[in-house]
C-alpha positions, 0 to 999 in steps of 0.5 A: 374210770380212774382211780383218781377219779375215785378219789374225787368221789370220796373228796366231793362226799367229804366236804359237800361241795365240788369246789371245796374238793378241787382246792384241797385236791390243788385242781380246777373245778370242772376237772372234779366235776368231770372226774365225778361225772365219769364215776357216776357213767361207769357205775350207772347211777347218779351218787350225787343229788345237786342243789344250787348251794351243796351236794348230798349222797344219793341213796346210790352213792350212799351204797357206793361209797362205803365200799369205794373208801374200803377199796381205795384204803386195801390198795393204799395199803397193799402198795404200801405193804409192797414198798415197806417190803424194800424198806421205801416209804414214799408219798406227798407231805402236803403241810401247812406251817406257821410263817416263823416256825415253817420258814426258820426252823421247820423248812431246814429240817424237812431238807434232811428228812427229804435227804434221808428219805427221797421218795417223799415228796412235800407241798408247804402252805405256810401262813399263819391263819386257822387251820381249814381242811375244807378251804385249804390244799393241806392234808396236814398242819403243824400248829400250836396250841392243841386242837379243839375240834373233836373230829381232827386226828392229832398227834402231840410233838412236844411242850413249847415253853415260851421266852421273853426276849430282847435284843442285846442292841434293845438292852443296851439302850433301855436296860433290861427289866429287873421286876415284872412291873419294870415291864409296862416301861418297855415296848412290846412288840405283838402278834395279831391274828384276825382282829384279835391283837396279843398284847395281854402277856400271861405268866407263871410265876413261883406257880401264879399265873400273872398278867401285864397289858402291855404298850407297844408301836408295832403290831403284825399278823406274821410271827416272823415279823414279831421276831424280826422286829426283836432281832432289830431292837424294836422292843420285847416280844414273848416268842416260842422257845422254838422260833427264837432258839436259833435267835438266842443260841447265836446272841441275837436274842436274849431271854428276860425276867427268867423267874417269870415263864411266859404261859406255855404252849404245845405243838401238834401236828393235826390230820383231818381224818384217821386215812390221813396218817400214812407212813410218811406222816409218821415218820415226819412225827417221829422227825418232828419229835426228834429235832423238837426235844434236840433243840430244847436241850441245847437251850437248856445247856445254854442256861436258857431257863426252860421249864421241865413241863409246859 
């Protein structure tokens, strides 16, 4: 009996189902079926009562189980303790990302931190969906918006203020909005997700919250693509400060409307269960925090009107 074996175990009784626990765990089916039935021979008892649909505990596995996660858990930490001793952290990141986020400013930072810390080791989902623990090959999730499911662990990385911007190509040709109602005049550019389409913009103003349903020809599932069409002079877009700060801080992209602050946003990163936050989990949220509030200040040095609290 493995001890990845185990691990199979404690992933099958997790989610209920073999094959909800071989896609998180990046394996075939019938090699966590095997992995299972090997557990069940070397014990002597059956942990799983099988239906057509799901898997429950046996009253065995019942039993098994509790001491099986603690075990697994002393040695976690015991090999931990032993690398902490050399001051090495290692492990495998196993993140899912946003697309604009993940591919434009996220992956370059993961390249230093891999630099500065060489035993870890990163698997990037990038898409720009709905976190699912159970569907996707993810231990991790930087996303938007704080979590609404009581029984994830999250830690907060910062407050994202959210920009109105346009390229200067755009301004050029269709001047840039000198009032909030000039707005209805442009072509907004929007982010869909499932069949929810985001062209309901919500701003604070003098403290006010406001709203503007706008008009637009473009509409995509993948915020980089909502970027990129700003960047090209497609229209206005409202963007995380973080997505277009690269985009603003080089003059590909200029922020409109500065008394009025698009509706703010937070960035979390999400672990589905408190065994998830391992060391190298940490040291990725204290790197995530570090750059966020680095990237912030130099927008605020650039006269980008950024809000003291999202």
């Amino acid at each position: 009996m493995l001890l990845d074996d185990l691990n199979v175990v404690i992933k099958v009784a997790e989610f209920r189902n073999i094959t909800a626990a071989a896609t998180h765990l990046n394996m075939r089916t019938a090699t966590a079926s095997a992995a299972v039935k090997r557990v069940e021979q070397a014990v002597g008892a059956e942990l799983f009562v099988r239906t057509t649909r799901s898997l429950r505990l046996s009253s065995a596995g019942e039993r098994f189980l509790p001491t099986c996660e603690q075990a697994m858990s002393m040695l976690k930490n015991a090999k931990q303790n032993l690398k902490g001793e050399t001051g090495v952290i290692e492990g495998e990141l196993r993140l899912g990302l946003s697309s604009d986020l993940g591919r434009n400013v996220i992956a370059p930072w993961l390249d230093d931190f891999m630099n500065e810390h060489a035993k870890i080791s990163v698997k990037l989902n990038l898409n720009d969906s709905n976190i699912d623990f159970y569907r996707d090959p993810i231990d991790l999730a930087l996303r938007y918006g704080s979590p609404d499911d009581a029984s994830v662990y999250g830690f907060k990385i910062c407050d994202v203020p959210r920009l109105l911007v346009a390229s200067p190509s755009y301004i050029s040709t269709y001047s840039a909005p000198e009032q909030f109602e000039d707005l209805q005049a442009h072509n907004g550019l929007f982010y869909q997700l499932h069949d929810k389409v985001y062209n309901e913009w919500e701003f604070v103003h003098d403290g006010k919250p406001l709203k503007i349903k706008m008009q637009g020809n473009r509409t995509a599932n993948d915020g980089e693509m909502v970027r990129k069409w700003a960047v090209a002079g497609k229209g206005v877009a409202v963007k995380s400060s973080l997505d277009a700060c690269d985009d603003i801080l080089n003059g590909r992209l200029i922020t409109l409307l500065p008394d009025y602050q698009p509706k703010p946003t937070q960035l979390w990163l999400i672990c589905p269960s408190r065994q998830s936050i391992t060391p190298a989990v940490r040291l990725l949220r204290d790197m995530l925090k570090t750059r966020c509030a680095e990237c912030l200040v130099r927008l605020k040095e650039s006269s980008v009107v950024i809000p003291d609290k999202g």
